[in-house]
C-alpha positions as CSV (number, residue, x, y, z in Angstrom):
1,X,-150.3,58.8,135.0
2,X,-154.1,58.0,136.3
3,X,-153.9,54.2,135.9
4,X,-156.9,53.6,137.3
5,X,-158.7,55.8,134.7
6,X,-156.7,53.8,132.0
7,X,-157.3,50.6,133.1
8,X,-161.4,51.6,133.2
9,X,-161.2,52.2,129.3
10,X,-161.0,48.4,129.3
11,X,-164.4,46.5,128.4
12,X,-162.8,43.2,130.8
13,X,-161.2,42.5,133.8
14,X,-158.1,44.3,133.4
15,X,-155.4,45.9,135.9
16,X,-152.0,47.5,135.7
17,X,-148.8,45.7,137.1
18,X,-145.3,46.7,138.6
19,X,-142.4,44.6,138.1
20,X,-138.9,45.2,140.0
21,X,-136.3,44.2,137.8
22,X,-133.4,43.2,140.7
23,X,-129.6,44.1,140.1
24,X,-128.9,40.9,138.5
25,X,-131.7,41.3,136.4
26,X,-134.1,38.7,137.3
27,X,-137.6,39.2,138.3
28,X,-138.4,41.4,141.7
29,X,-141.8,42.0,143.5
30,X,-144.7,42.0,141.7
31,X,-147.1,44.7,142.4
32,X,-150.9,45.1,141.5
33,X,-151.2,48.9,141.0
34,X,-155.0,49.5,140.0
35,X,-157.3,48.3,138.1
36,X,-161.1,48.4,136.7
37,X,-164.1,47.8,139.1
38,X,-164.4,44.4,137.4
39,X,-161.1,43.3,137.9
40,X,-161.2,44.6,141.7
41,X,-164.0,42.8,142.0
42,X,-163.1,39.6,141.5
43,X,-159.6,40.2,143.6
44,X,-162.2,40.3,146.6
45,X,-163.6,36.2,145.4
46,X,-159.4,35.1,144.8
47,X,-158.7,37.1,148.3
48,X,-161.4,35.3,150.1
49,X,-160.2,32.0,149.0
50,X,-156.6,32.3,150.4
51,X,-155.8,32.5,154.2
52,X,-154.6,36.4,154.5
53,X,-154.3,36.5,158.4
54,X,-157.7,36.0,159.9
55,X,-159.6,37.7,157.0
56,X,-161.9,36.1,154.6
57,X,-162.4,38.8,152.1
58,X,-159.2,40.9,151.2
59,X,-159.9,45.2,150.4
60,X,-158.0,46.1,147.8
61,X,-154.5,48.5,148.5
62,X,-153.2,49.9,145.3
63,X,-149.3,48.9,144.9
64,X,-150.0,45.8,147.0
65,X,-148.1,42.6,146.0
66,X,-149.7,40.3,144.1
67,X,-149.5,37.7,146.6
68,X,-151.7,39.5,148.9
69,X,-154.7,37.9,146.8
70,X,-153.5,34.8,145.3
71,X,-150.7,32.0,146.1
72,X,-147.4,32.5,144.6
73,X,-146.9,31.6,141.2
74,X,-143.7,31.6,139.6
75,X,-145.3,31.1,135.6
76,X,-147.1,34.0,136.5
77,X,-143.9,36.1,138.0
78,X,-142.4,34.9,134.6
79,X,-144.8,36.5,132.1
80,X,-145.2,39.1,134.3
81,X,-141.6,40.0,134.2
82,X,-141.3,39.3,130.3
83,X,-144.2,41.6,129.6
84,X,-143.1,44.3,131.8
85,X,-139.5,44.6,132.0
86,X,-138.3,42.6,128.6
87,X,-141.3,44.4,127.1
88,X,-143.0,41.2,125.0
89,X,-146.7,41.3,124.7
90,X,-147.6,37.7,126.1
91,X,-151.1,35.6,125.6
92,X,-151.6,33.1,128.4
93,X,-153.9,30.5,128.9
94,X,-154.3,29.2,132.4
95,X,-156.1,26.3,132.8
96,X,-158.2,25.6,136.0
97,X,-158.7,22.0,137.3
98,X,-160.6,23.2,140.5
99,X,-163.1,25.6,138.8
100,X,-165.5,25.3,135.7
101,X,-163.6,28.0,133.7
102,X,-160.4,28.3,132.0
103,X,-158.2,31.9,132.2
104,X,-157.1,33.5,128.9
105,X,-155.1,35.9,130.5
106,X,-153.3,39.0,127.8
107,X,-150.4,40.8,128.9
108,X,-149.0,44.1,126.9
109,X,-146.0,46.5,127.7
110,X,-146.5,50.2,128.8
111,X,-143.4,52.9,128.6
112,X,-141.8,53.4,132.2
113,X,-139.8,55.9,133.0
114,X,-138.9,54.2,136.3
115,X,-135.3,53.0,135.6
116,X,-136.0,49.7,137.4
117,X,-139.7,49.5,137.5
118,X,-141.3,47.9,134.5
119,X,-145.2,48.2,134.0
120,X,-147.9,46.2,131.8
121,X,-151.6,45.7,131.5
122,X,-153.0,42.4,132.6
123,X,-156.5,41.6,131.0
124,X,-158.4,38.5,132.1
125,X,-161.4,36.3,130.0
126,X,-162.7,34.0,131.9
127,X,-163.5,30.5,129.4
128,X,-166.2,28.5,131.0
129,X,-165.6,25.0,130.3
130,X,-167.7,23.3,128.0
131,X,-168.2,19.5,127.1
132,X,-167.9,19.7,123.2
133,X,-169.4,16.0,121.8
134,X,-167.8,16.4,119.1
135,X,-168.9,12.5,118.5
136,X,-172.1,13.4,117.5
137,X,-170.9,15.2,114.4
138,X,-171.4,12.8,111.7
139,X,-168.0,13.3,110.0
140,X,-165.5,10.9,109.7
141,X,-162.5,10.6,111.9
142,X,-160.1,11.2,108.1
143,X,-162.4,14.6,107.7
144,X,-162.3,15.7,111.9
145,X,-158.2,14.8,111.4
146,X,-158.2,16.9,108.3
147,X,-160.0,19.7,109.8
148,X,-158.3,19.8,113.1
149,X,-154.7,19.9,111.1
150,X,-155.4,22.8,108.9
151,X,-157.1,24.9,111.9
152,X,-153.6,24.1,113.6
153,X,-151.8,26.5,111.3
154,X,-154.2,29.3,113.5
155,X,-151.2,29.4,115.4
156,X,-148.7,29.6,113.1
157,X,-146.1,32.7,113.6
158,X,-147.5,34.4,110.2
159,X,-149.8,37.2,109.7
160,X,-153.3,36.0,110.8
161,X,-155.3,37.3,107.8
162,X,-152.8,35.4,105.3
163,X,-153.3,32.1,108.0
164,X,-156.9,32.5,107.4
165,X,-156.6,32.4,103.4
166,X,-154.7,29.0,103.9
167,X,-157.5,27.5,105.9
168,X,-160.1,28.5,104.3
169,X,-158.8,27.3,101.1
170,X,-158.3,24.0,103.1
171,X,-161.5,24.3,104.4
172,X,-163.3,24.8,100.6
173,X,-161.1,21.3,99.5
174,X,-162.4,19.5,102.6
175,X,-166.2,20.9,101.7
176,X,-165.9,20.5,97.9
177,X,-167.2,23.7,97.0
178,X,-167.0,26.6,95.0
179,X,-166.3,29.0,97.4
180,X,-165.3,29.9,101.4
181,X,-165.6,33.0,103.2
182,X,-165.0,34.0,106.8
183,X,-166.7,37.7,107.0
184,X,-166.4,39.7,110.3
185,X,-168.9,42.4,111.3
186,X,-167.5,45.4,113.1
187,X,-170.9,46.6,115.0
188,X,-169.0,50.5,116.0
189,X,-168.1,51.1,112.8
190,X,-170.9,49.2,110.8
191,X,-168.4,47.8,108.6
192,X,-167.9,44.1,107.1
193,X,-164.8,43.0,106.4
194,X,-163.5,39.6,104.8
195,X,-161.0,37.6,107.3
196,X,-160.2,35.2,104.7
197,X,-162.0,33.6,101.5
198,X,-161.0,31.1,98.6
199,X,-162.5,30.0,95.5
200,X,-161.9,27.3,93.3
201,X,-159.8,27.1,90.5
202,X,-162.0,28.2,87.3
203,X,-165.3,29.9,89.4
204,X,-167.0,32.9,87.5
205,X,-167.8,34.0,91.1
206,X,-166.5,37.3,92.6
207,X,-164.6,37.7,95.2
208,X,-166.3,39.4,98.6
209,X,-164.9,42.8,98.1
210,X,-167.0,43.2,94.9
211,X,-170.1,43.4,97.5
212,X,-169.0,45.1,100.3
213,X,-170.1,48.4,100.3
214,X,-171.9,51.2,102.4
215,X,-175.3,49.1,102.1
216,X,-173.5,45.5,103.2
217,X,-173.6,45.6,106.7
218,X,-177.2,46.3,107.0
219,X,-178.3,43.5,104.8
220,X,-176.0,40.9,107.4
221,X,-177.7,42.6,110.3
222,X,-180.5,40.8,108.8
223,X,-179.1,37.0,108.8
224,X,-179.4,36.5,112.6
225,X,-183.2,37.2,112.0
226,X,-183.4,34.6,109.1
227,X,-181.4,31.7,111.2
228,X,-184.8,32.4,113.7
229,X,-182.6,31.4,116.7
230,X,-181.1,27.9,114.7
231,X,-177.0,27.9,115.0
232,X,-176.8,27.5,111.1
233,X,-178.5,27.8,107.6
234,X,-178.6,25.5,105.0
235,X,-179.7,26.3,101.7
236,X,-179.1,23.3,99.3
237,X,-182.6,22.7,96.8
238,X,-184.7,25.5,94.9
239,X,-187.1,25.2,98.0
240,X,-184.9,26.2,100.7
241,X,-183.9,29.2,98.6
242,X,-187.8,29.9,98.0
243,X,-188.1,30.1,102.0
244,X,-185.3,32.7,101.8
245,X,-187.2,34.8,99.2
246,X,-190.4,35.0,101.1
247,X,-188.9,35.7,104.3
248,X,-185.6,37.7,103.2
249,X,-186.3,38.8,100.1
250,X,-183.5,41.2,100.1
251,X,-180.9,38.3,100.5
252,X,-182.7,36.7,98.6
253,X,-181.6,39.0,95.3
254,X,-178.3,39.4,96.7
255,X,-177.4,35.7,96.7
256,X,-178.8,35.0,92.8
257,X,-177.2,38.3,92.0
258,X,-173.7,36.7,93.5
259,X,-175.1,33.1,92.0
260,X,-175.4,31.6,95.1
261,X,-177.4,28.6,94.1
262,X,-176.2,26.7,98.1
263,X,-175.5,27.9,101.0
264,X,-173.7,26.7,104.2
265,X,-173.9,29.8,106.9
266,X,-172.2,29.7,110.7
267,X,-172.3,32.9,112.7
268,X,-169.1,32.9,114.7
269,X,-170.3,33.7,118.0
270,X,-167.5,34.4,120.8
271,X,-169.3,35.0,124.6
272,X,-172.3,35.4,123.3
273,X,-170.5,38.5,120.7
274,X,-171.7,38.1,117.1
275,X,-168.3,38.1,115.4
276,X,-168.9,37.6,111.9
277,X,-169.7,34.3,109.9
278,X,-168.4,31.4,108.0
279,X,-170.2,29.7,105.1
280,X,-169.5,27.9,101.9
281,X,-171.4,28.4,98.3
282,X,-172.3,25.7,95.9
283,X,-171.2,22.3,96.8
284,X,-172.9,19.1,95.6
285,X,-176.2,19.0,97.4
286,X,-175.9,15.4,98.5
287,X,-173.4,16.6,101.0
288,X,-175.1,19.7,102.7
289,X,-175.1,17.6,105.7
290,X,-171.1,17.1,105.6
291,X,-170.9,20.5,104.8
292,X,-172.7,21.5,107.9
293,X,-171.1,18.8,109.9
294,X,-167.5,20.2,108.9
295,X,-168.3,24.1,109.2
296,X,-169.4,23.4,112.9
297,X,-166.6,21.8,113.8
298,X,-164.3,24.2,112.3
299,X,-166.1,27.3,114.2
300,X,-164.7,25.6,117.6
301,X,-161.6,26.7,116.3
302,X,-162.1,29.5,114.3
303,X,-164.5,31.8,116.4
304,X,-162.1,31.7,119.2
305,X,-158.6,32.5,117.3
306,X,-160.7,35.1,115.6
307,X,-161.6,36.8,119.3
308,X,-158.3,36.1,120.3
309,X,-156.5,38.0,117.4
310,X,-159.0,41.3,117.6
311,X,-158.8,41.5,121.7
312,X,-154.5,41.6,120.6
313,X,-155.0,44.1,117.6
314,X,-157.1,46.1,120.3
315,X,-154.3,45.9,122.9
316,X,-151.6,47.0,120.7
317,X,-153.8,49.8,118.9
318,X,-154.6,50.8,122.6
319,X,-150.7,50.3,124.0
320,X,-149.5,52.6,121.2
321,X,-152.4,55.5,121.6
322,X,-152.6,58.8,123.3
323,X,-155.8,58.5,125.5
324,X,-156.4,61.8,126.0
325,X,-155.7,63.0,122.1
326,X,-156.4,60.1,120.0
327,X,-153.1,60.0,118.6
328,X,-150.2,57.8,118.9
329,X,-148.2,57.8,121.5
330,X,-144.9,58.2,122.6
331,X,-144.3,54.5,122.6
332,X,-144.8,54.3,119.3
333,X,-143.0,57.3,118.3
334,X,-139.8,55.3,120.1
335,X,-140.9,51.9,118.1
336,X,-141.4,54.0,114.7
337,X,-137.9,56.0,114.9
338,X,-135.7,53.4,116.1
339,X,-137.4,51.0,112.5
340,X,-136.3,53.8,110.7
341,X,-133.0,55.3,111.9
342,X,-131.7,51.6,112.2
343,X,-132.9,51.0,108.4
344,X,-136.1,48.2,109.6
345,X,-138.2,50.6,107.9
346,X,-137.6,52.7,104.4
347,X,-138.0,56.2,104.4
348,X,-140.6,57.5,102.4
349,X,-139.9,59.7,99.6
350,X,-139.2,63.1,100.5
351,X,-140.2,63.3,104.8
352,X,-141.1,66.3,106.6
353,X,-140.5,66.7,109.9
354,X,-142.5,68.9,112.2
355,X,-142.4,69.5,116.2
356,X,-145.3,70.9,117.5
357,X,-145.5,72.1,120.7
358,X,-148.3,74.2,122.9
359,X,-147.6,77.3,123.9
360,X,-149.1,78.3,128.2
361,X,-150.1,74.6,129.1
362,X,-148.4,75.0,132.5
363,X,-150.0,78.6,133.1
364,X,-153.2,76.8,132.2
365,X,-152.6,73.8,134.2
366,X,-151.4,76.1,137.4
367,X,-154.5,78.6,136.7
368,X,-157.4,76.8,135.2
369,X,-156.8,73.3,136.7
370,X,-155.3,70.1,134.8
371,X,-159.3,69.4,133.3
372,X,-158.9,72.6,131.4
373,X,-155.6,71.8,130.2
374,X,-156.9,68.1,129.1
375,X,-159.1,69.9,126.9
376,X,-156.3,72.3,125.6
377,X,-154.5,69.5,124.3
378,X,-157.7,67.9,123.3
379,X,-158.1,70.7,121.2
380,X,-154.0,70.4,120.0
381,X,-154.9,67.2,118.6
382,X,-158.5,67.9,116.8
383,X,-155.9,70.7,114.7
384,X,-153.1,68.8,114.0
385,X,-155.3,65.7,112.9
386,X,-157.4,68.1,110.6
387,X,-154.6,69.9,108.9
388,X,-151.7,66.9,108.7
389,X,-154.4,64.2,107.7
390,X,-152.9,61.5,106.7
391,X,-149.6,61.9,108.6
392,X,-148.1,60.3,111.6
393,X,-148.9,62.1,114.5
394,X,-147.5,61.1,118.0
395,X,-148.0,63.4,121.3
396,X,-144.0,62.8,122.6
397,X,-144.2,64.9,125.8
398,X,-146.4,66.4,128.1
399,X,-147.2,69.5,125.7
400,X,-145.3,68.7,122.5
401,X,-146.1,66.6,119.0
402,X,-144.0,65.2,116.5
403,X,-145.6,65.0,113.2
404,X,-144.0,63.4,110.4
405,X,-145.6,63.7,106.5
406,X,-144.7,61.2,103.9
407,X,-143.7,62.5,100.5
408,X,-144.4,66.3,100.8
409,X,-142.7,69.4,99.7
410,X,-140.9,72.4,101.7
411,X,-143.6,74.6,100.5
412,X,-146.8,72.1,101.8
413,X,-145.0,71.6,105.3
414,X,-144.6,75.5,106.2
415,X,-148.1,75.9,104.5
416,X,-149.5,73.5,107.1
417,X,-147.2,75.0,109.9
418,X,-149.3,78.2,109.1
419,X,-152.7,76.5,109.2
420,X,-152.6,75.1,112.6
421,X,-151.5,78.5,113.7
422,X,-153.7,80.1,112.3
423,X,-156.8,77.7,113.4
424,X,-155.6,77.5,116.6
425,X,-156.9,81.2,117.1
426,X,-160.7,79.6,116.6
427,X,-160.2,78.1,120.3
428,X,-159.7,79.9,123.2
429,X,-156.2,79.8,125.1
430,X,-154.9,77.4,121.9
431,X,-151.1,78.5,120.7
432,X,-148.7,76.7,119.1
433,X,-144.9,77.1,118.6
434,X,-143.9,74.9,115.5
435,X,-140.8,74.1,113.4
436,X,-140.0,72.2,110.6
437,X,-137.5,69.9,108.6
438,X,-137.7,68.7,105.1
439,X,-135.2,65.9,104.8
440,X,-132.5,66.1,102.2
441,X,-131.6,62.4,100.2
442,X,-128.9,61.0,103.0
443,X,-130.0,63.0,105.7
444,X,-130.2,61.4,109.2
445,X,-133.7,61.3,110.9
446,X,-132.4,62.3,114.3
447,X,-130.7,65.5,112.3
448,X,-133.7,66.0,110.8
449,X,-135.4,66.1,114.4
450,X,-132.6,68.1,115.7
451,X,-133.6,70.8,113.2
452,X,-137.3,71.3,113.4
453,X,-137.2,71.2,117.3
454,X,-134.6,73.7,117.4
455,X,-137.3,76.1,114.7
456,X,-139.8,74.7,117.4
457,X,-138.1,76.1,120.1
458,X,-136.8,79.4,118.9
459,X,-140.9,79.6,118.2
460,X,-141.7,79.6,121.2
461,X,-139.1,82.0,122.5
462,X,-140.7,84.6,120.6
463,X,-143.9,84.0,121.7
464,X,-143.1,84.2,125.4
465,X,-141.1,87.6,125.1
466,X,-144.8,88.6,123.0
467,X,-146.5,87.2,126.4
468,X,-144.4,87.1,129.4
469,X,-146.8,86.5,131.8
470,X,-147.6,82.8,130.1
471,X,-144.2,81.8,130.3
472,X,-143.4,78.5,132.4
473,X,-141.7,78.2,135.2
């Protein structure tokens, strides 16, 4: 595995870890294996700070121990440890008296096949420290109390979307209005999506997901403009909303449309990334202030469990994902068999199960060079993805893929057996040996497996005595 090549498809500091699990099965050396050139980098400033020998500034050696560029640090050793060998994703947050930042520090388990090596990722955010006077917020200590207890249930052990519901419901009570929304902005995909929203009892208005189509995100790129550089927006008098017309008229129509008659809008800003925004609809004018006064506060909180919770969905999408192909890995093949061979997970309907597996990678690899046999299984994946879409699709070796299909037939699977057969001919050096099994009611997922690999294999048997001179060594 190339780790420095998968620790530079991280945006932030981030590198790669070792842990030694010992015979009694405590916590051994701690190696740094690689990592990106920002992470590196900053090695050299925590190597120059500790007294290594005569040397000021410490080069980085892959595999070094950890304690070649910082003191020894037994809560570190311990995450470490749980994240690599007891395989538990871990957040972390380090606080630092001596420096003018705070470490939020994310740790996520990678598959090993060392027997008593364990490896993670270890990504890094460093929090500069800022003096929040929150006394000038002209709230009273009952509403700051209020707020400050429902935005503690952000790290409740519950799914974070149906967290967010609660406090924004909490949040619409404390604001008396109609209506609260948190909306997030995904800027790759150009997609809004809501986080959480809540309505009171009674409204006539809609909910979010009434508006959020193909046009939405192009009318919030707009709001950022509107704000002209102010942290908020406070609509709250015919007036106001007369400004909005003249220099948004788009909004504009979109608001009466929704009947928006006041508006309360935050954009939740995380290092300087727009994340998305919170805001409240019609509340009594009188207490637009409040309104504004409460919705700031509340973004301390919110913004940053919001970052927090996508940089975490990221990690896991990105520790259960092939790299090369796009598709999931063999990680998550492990995670998704063992849920349903030990009954975590139902089976779905009628299950086909397919093993796929290239036919000459190793001829290619030995003849061509391991670039043109990246692109080979580059190629593996763009076929299965276009002719199983909508299955599960996980790369589980080198050259081979499991594919399973929810609720299909005998005759679909060995039609799309066929197809990536028969597409595969469209690229060069592309060949696939392939079997399938359709699981009977009561059958055993690991028979099931048994089956189609031994189809797969007895494929590919027949293709080698067709072309000898591919076959692997």
């Amino acid at each position: 595995m190339d780790w420095r090549a998968f620790a530079d498809h991280f945006g932030a500091m981030t590198c790669v870890l070792s842990v030694e699990r010992k015979p009694d099965g405590t916590c051994g050396t701690v190696r740094i294996v690689t990592g990106n050139q920002k992470y590196l980098d900053s090695l050299e400033l925590a190597g120059g700070a500790v007294d290594v020998g005569s040397e000021k500034k410490v080069e980085f050696v892959p595999n070094s121990e950890y304690t070649r560029y910082i003191p020894k640090d037994l809560n570190f050793e311990d995450v470490c440890f749980r994240a690599a060998v007891q395989k538990q994703p871990v957040h972390n947050c380090v606080h630092m008296p001596r420096y003018p930042f705070d470490i939020m520090a994310y740790l996520m388990p990678l598959e090993s096949s060392e027997e008593n090596t364990g490896f993670c990722t270890y990504t890094q955010l460093l929090i500069p420290k800022k003096d929040s006077n929150l006394s000038s917020l002209n709230i009273s200590q009952e509403t700051a109390m209020d707020i400050i207890g429902t935005c503690i249930k952000l790290r409740e052990d519950k799914p974070f979307r149906e967290i967010m519901q609660e406090v924004m419901e909490d949040i619409r009570k404390i604001c008396d209005a109609e209506f609260c929304c948190v909306l997030l902005m995904d800027e790759n995909q150009r997609k809004c999506t809501v986080m959480g929203e809540a309505k009171a009892p009674g409204s006539a208005l809609s909910w979010m997901e009434k508006y959020l189509d193909d046009d939405f995100y192009s009318l919030a790129e707009t709001w950022l403009d509107t704000l002209s550089g102010s942290f908020c927006l406070i609509i709250s008098n015919e007036q106001e909303m007369e400004m909005i017309r003249q220099g948004n008229p788009a909004w504009y129509q979109s608001l009466k449309n929704a009947g928006a008659e006041r508006l309360v809008l935050f954009p939740l800003f995380f290092r300087e990334r727009l994340l998305g925004y919170i805001y409240a609809v019609n509340f009594p004018a009188e207490k637009a202030q409040h309104i504004r006064d409460t919705l700031e506060l509340t973004t301390y909180f919110v913004a940053s469990e919001i970052a927090n919770n996508l940089f975490i969905e990221q990690l896991r999408t990105m520790s259960k994902t092939d790299l090369l192909t796009g598709v999931l890995n063999r990680n998550a093949m492990n995670d998704r068999i063992t849920g349903l061979c030990g009954g975590e997970e139902e089976i779905p309907g009628q299950m086909g199960v397919v093993f796929a597996d290239m036919n000459g990678l190793k001829y290619t690899n030995d003849h061509l060079g391991h670039v043109a046999g990246d692109q080979l299984l580059k190629n593996a994946a763009v076929i299965l993805k276009s002719t199983f879409n909508g299955a599960e699709i996980y790369r589980a070796g080198g050259d081979e893929f499991l594919i399973l299909m929810q609720d299909t037939t005998e005759a679909d699977m060995r039609k799309k057996i066929s197809d990536i057969k028969k597409k595969a001919e469209l690229f060069e050096n592309v060949s696939f040996a392939a079997g399938g099994c359709l699981m009977e009611p009561g059958m055993d997922l690991r028979d099931a497996m048994s089956e189609a690999d031994a189809q797969m294999y007895r494929d590919k048997g027949n293709f080698y005595r067709k072309y000898p001179e591919l076959k692997r060594d």
